[in-house]
C-alpha positions as CSV (number, residue, x, y, z in Angstrom):
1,X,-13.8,-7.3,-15.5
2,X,-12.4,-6.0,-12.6
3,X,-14.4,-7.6,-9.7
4,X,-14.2,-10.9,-11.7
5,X,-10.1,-10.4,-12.2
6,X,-9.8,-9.1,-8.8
7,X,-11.2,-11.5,-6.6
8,X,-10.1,-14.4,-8.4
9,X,-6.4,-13.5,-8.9
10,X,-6.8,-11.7,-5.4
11,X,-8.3,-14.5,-3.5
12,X,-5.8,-16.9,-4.7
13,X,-2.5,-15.1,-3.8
14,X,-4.2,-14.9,-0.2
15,X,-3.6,-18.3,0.6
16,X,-0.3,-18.8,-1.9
17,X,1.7,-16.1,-0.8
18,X,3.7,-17.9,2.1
19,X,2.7,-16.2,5.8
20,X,4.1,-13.3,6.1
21,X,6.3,-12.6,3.0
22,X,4.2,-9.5,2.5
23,X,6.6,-6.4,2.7
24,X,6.4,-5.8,6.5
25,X,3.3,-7.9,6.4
26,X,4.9,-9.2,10.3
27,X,4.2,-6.0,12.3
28,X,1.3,-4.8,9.9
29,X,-0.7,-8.0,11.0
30,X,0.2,-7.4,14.7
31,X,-1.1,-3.8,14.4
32,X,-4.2,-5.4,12.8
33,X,-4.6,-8.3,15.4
34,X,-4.2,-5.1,18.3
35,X,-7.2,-3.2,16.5
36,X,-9.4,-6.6,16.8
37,X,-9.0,-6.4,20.1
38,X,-10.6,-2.8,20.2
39,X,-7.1,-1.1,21.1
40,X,-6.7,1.4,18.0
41,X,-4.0,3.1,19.2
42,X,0.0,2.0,19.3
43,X,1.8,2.5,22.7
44,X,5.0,3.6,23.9
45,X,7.4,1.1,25.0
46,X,7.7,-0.1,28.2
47,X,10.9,-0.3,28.5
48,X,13.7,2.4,28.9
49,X,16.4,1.0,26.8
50,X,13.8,0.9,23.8
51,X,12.1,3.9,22.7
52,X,9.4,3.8,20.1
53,X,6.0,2.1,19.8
54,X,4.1,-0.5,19.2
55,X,1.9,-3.5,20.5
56,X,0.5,-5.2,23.2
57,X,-0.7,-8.9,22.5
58,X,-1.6,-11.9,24.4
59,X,1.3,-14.1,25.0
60,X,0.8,-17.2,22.7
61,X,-0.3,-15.1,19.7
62,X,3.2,-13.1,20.4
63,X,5.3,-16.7,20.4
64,X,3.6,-17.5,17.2
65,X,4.5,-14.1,15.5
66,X,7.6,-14.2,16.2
67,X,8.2,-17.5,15.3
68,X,6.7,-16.8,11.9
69,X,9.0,-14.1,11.6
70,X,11.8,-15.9,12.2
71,X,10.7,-18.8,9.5
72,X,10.4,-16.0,7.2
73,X,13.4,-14.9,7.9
74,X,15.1,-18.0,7.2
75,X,13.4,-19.0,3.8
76,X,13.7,-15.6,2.9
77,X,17.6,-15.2,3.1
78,X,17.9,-19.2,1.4
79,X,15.7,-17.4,-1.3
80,X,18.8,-14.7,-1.6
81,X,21.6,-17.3,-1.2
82,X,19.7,-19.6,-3.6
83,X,19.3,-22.3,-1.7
84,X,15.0,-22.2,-1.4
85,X,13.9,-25.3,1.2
86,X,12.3,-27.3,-0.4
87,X,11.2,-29.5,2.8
88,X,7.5,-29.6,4.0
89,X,7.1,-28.4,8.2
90,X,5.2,-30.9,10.1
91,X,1.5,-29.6,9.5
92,X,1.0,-29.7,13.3
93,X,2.9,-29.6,16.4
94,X,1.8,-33.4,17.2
95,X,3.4,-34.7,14.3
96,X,7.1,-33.8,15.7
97,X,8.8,-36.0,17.2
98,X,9.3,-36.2,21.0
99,X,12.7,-35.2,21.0
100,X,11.8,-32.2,18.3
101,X,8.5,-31.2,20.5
102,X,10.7,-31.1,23.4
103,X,13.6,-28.5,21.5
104,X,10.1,-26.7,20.5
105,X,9.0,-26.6,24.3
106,X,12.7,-25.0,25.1
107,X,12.7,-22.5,22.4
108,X,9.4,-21.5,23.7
109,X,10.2,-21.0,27.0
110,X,13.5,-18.8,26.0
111,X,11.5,-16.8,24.0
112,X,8.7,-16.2,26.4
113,X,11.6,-15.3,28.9
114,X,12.8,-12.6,26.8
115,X,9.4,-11.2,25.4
116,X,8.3,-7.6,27.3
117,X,5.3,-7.5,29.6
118,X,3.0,-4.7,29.3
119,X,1.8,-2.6,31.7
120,X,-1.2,-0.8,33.4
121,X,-4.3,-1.8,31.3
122,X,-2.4,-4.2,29.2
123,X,-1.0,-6.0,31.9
124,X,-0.8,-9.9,31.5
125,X,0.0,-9.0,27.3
126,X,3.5,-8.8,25.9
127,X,4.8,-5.8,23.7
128,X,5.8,-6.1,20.0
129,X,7.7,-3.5,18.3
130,X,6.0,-2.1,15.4
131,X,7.6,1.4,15.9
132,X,8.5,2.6,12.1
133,X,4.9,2.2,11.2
134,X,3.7,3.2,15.1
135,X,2.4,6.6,13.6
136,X,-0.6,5.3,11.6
137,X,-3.7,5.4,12.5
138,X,-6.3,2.3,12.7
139,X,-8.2,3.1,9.5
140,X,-6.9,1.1,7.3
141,X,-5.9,-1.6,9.9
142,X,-9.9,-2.1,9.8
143,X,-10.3,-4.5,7.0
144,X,-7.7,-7.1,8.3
145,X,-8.8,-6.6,11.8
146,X,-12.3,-7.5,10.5
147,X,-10.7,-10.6,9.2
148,X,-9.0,-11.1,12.4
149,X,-12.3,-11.0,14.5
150,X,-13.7,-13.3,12.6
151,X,-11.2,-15.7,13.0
152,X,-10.9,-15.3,16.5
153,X,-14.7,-16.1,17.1
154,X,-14.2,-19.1,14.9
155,X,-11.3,-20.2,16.6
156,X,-8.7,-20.7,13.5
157,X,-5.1,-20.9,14.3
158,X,-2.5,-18.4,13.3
159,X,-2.6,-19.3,9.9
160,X,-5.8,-19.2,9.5
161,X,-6.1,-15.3,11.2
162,X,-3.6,-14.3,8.9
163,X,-5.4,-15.9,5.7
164,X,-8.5,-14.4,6.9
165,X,-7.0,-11.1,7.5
166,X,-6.0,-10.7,4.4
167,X,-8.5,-11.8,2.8
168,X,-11.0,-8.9,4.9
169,X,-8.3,-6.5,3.3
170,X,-9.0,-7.7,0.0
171,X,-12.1,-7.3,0.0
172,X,-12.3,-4.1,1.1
173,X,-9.5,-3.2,-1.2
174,X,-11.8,-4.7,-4.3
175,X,-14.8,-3.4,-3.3
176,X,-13.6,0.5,-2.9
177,X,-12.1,0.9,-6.0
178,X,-14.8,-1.5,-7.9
179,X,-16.8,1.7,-6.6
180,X,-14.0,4.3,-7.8
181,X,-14.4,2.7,-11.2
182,X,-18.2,2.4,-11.5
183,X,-18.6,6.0,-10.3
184,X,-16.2,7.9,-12.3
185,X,-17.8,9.1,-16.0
186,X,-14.2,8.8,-17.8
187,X,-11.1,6.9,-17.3
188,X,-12.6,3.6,-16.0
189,X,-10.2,1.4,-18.3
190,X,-6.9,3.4,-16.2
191,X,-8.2,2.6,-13.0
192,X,-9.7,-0.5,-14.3
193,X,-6.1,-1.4,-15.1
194,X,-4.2,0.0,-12.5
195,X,-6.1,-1.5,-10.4
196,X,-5.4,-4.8,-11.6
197,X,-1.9,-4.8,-11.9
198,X,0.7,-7.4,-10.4
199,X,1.8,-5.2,-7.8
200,X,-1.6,-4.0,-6.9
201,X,-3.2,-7.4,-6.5
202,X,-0.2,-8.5,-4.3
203,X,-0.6,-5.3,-2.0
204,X,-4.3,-6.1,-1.9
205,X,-3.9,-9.6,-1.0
206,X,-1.2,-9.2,2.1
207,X,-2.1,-7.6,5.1
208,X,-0.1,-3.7,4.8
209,X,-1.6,-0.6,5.2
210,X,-0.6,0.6,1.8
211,X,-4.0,-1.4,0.0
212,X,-6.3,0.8,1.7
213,X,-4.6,3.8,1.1
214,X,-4.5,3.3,-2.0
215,X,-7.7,2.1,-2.6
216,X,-9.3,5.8,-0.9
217,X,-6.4,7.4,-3.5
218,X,-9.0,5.7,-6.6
219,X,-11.9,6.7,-5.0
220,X,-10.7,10.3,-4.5
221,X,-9.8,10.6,-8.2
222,X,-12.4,9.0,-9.4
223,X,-14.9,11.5,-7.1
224,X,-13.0,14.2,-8.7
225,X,-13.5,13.6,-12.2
226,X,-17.2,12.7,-11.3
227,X,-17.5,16.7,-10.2
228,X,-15.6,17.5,-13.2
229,X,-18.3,16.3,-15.3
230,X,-21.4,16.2,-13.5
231,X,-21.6,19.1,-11.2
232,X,-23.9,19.3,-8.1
233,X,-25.1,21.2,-5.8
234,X,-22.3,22.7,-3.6
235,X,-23.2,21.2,-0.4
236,X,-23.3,17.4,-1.8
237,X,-20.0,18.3,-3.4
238,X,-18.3,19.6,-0.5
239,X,-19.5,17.3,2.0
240,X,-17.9,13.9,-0.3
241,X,-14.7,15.6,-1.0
242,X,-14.4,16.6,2.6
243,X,-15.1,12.9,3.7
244,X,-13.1,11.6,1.2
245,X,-10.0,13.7,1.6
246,X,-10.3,12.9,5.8
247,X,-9.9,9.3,5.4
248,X,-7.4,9.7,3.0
249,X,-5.3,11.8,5.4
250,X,-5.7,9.1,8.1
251,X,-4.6,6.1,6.2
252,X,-1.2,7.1,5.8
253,X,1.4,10.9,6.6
254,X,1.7,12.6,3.2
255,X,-0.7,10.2,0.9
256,X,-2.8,13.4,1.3
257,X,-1.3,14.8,-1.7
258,X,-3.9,12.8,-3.9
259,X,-6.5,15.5,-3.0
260,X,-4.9,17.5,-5.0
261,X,-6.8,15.9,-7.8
262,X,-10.2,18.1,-6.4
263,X,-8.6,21.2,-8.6
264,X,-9.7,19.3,-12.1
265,X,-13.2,21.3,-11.4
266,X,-12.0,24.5,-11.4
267,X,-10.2,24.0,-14.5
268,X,-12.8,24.8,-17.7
269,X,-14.0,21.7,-19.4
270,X,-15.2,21.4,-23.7
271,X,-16.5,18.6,-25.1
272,X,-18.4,18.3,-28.4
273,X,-21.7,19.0,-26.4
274,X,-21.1,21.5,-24.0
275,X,-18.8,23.5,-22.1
276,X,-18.9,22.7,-18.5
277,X,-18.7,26.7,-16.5
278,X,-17.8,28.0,-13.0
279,X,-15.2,27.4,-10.3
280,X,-16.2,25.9,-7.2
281,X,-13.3,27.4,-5.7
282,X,-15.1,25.5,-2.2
283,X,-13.1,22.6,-3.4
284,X,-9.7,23.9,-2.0
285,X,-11.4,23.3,1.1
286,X,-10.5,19.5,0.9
287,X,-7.1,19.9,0.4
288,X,-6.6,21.9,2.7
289,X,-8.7,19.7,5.8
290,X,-6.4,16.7,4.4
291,X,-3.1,18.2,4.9
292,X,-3.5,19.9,8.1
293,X,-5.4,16.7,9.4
294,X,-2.4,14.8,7.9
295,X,0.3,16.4,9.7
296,X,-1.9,17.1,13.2
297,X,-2.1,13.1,13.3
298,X,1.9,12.3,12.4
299,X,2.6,15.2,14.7
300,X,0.5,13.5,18.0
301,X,1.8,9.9,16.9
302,X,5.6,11.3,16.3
303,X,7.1,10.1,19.9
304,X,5.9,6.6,19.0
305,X,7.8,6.3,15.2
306,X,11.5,5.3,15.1
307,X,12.7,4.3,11.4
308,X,13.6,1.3,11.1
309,X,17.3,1.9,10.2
310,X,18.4,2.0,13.7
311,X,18.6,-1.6,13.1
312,X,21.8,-0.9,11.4
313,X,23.1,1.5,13.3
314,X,21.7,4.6,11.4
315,X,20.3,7.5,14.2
316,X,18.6,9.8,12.0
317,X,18.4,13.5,13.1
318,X,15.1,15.6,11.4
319,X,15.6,18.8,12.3
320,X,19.4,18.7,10.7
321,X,17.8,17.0,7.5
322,X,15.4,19.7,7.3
323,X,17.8,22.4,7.6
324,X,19.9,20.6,5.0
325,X,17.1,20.8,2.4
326,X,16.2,24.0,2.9
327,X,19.8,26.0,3.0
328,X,20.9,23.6,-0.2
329,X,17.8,22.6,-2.3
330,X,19.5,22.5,-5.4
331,X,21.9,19.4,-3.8
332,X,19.2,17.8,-2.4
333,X,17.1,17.7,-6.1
334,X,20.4,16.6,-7.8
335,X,20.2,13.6,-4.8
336,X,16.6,12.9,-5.6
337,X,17.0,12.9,-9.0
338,X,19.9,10.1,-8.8
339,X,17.9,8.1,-6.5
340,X,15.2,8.1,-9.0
341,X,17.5,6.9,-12.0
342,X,18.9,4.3,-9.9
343,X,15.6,3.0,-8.6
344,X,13.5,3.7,-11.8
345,X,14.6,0.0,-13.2
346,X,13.5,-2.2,-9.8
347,X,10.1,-0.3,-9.8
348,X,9.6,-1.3,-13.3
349,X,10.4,-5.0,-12.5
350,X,8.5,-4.9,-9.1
351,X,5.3,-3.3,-10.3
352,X,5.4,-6.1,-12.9
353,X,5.7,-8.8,-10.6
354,X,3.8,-10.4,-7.2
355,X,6.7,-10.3,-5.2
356,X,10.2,-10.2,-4.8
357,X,11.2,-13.4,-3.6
358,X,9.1,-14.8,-6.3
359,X,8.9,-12.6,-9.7
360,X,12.9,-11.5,-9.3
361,X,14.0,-14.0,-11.9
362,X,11.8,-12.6,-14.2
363,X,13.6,-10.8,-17.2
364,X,13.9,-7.2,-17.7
365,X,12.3,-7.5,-21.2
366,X,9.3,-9.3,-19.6
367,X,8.7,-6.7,-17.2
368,X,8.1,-4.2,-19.9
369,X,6.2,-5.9,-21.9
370,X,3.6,-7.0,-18.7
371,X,3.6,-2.9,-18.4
372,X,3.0,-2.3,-22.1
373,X,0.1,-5.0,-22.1
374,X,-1.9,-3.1,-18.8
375,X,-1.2,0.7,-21.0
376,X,-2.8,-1.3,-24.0
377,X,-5.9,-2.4,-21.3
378,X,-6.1,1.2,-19.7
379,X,-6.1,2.7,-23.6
380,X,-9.7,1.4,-24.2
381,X,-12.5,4.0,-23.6
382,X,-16.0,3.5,-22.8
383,X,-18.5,5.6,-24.6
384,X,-19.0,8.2,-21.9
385,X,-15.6,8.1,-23.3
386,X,-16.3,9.1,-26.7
387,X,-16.9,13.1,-26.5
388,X,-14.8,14.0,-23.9
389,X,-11.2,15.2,-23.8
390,X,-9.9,15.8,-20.4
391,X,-7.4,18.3,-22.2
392,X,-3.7,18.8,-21.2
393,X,-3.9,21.1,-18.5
394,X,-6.3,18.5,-16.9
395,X,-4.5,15.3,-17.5
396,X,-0.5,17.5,-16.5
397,X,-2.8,18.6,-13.0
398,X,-2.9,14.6,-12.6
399,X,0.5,13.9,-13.4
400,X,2.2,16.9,-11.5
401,X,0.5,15.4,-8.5
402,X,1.5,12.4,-9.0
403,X,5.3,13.6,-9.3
404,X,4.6,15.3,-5.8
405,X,3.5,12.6,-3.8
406,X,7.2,11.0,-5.3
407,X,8.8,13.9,-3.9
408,X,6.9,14.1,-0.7
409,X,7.7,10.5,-0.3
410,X,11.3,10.7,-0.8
411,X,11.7,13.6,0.9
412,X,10.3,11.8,3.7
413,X,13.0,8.8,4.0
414,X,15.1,11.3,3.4
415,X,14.1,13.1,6.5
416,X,13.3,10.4,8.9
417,X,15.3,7.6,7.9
418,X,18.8,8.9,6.8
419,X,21.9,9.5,8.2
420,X,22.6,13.0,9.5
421,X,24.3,15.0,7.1
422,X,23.0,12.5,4.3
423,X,20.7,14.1,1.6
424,X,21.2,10.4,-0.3
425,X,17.8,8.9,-1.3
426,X,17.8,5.6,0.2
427,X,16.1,2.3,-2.0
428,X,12.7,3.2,-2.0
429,X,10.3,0.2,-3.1
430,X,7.5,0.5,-5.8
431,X,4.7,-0.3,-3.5
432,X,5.1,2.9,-1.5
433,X,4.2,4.8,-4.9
434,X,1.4,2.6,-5.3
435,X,-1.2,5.3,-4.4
436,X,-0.3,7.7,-7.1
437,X,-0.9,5.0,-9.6
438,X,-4.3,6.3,-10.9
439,X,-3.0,9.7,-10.7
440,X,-0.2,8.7,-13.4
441,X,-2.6,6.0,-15.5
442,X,-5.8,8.1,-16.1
443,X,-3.3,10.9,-16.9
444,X,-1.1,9.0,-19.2
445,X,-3.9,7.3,-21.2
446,X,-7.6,9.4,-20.7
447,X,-6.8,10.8,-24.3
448,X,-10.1,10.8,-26.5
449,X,-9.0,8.6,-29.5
450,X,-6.6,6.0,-28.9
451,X,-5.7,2.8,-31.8
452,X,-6.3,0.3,-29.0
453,X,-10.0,0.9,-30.1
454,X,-9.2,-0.4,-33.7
455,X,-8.0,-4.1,-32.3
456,X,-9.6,-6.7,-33.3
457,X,-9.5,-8.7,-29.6
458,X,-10.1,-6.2,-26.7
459,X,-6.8,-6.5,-24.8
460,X,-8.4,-7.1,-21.8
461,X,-9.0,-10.7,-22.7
462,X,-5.0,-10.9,-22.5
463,X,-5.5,-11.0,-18.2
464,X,-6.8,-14.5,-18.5
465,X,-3.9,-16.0,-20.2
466,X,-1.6,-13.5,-18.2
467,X,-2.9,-14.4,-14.7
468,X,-3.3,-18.0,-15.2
469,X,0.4,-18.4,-16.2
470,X,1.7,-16.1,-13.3
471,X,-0.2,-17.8,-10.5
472,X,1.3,-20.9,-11.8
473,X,4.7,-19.6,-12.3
474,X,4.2,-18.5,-8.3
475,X,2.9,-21.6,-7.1
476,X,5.6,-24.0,-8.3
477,X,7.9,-21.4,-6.7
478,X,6.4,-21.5,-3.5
């Protein structure tokens, strides 16, 4: 159900989604076209007056990129004032007119005046700015870049390299957690269905670093609920959760939480059949590689990040924020807690939806009841199901990480992109949560009887209907 669902609802929001209207989908594809190139690493500006990382990229690809941009940018703010264009761009640059071929000549030539040269061993490139994600490392840039080879031996245009990079992505994206969910003996309904939600299949299917993240996030909780119930011998367990929790570290700062998940197996475990004994207290050893690797990697890559609210005038200052939280914690909860409330509504409607621009008219009541129907799809059990209760100290390990890796995340805008002296959470979209998602599902619905089981029409059957009407809904609005 999920490979089908996936690839089908997936593959088709790779080429409907208009270029790059994924959320930051702009530098995320030039980090990804950089990496194709065999360049893993971002670089420090070369220019004084702008400090931060990012890019170097050949000249014409650069002129396209940030021409797409700036088409984004414009459909994107007629989407806000209302006023979608509804007129079809010349499918190539032969079919403009002289007059408009020669305005196109002109703007490129500008642009191409102002763009940056590299320098050194990127000489004859230009730099792009990808600074507030300039800390991450190539891992999950891999994918896409895949995509991006390809595309480049074949020759596409830039539409094409992005289509294909995304599409590399989602399979990547699919076929990690279509592993996650084969491997794991319980829960594969609440990763099944996490896996398949709106928001998910929209990350999945634009090029962001956040897919592949998340997807390592399934496979680590599925890994640890495969120990849980099917011990081994120490060195096979040590040696997966070890790998795991590495690549988890190095898709993203913080994400490393999720190896929290490698306690379930030291917590005892009944069933109806046996009792599941010892602590293989060798597991902390995971968590521990994946934070420390975590933070040695933002640490070495710090120089090169600048939030991206410098843009509007906002100079954060880390070391005051820090001091903030720690000599008033109790202020800075009370903040957190607010931000939540006000943001709990738009994550609700986002994870719901495919994308902003496109699901935002959706209503409230809708939302919820999408939600609703993918609880009903992760309620169903399997029969490995059947005799197995992952108990409450078991599923509130699951969701106490998952609460962490909110507060971990917040308390990382908070810290890097806020003003001084600010402890205010600022709008934190859904998709940077998206990780914890198995977390919350399998602990939220891995429960050993559920009524779902008594329906007459698996709920699952409800995705055809479901999907078929949103891609529709999304095409007529692109």
């Amino acid at each position: 159900m999920f490979l089908v669902v996936a690839l089908v609802v997936g593959g088709t929001l790779c080429f409907l989604i208009p270029s790059l209207d994924g959320v930051d989908e702009t530098s995320h594809f030039a980090r990804s076209y950089q990496v194709s190139t065999g360049d893993l690493l971002a670089i420090g500006s070369p220019t004084r007056s702008f400090h931060g990382g990012g890019v170097c990229l050949p000249r014409k690809f650069a002129i396209d990129l940030t021409a797409a941009r700036f088409r984004a940018a414009v459909r994107n703010r007629a989407y806000a004032d209302g006023e979608a264009d509804a007129t079809t761009p010349p499918a190539s640059v032969q079919d403009l007119s002289p007059r408009e071929q020669q305005l196109l000549a002109q703007f490129e030539a500008g642009l191409t005046a102002a763009l940056t040269p590299c320098r050194g061993a990127h000489a004859g490139k230009v730099f792009f700015d990808t600074s507030t994600f300039a800390w991450y490392s190539p891992l999950p840039y891999l994918p896409s870049a895949a995509g991006v080879g390809v595309a480049r031996i074949v020759g596409l245009d830039f539409a094409g390299i992005l289509h294909l990079a995304r599409f590399g992505q989602l399979l990547a994206f699919v076929g990690i957690v279509f592993l996650a969910i084969r491997r794991t003996p319980w829960a594969k309904w609440p990763l099944c269905a996490a896996g398949l939600l709106p928001l998910s299949l929209f990350v999945a299917s634009t090029v962001t670093p956040d897919a592949i993240t998340a997807a390592f996030a399934f496979l680590v909780v599925s890994s640890a609920l495969r120990m849980t119930a099917r011990p081994t011998t120490m060195r096979a367990m040590l040696t997966e959760a070890l790998v795991l929790s590495a690549a988890l570290a190095l898709c993203k700062p913080t994400y490393w939480i999720v190896t929290l998940a490698y306690l379930l197996p030291l917590l005892p475990l009944r069933s109806s059949t046996r009792e599941i004994a010892g602590r293989p207290w060798f597991l902390l050893a995971p968590v521990v590689l994946a934070g420390g690797l975590s933070t040695l990697w933002q640490r070495s890559q710090r120089p090169l990040f600048v939030c991206d609210v410098r843009y509007f005038e906002v100079t954060p200052n880390p070391s005051r924020q820090v001091h903030l939280i720690l000599t008033d914690p109790l202020h800075y909860v009370g903040n957190m807690a607010h931000g939540v409330r006000a943001n709990a509504w738009n994550w609700v409607h986002d994870a719901a939806g495919i994308e902003v621009h496109l699901t935002h008219s959706w209503p409230g009541p809708l939302a919820v009841l999408i939600l609703v129907g993918f609880l009903a799809l992760a309620l169903q059990r399997t029969t490995s199901d059947a005799d197995v209760d992952l108990g409450p100290s078991r599923r509130a390990l699951l969701l106490v990480t998952a609460v962490l890796g909110l507060v971990f995340v917040l308390t990382g805008l908070a810290v890097y992109c806020s003003a001084p002296g600010s402890l205010s959470t600022v709008f934190t979209n859904v998709r940077l949560l998206f990780a914890f998602f198995p977390l919350a599902f399998v602990a939220l619905t891995a429960g050993r009887r559920h009524l779902v089981d008594r329906l007459p029409v698996p709920p699952a059957l409800g995705l055809i209907p479901f999907y078929a009407a949103a891609l529709i809904y999304v095409a007529v609005r692109v």
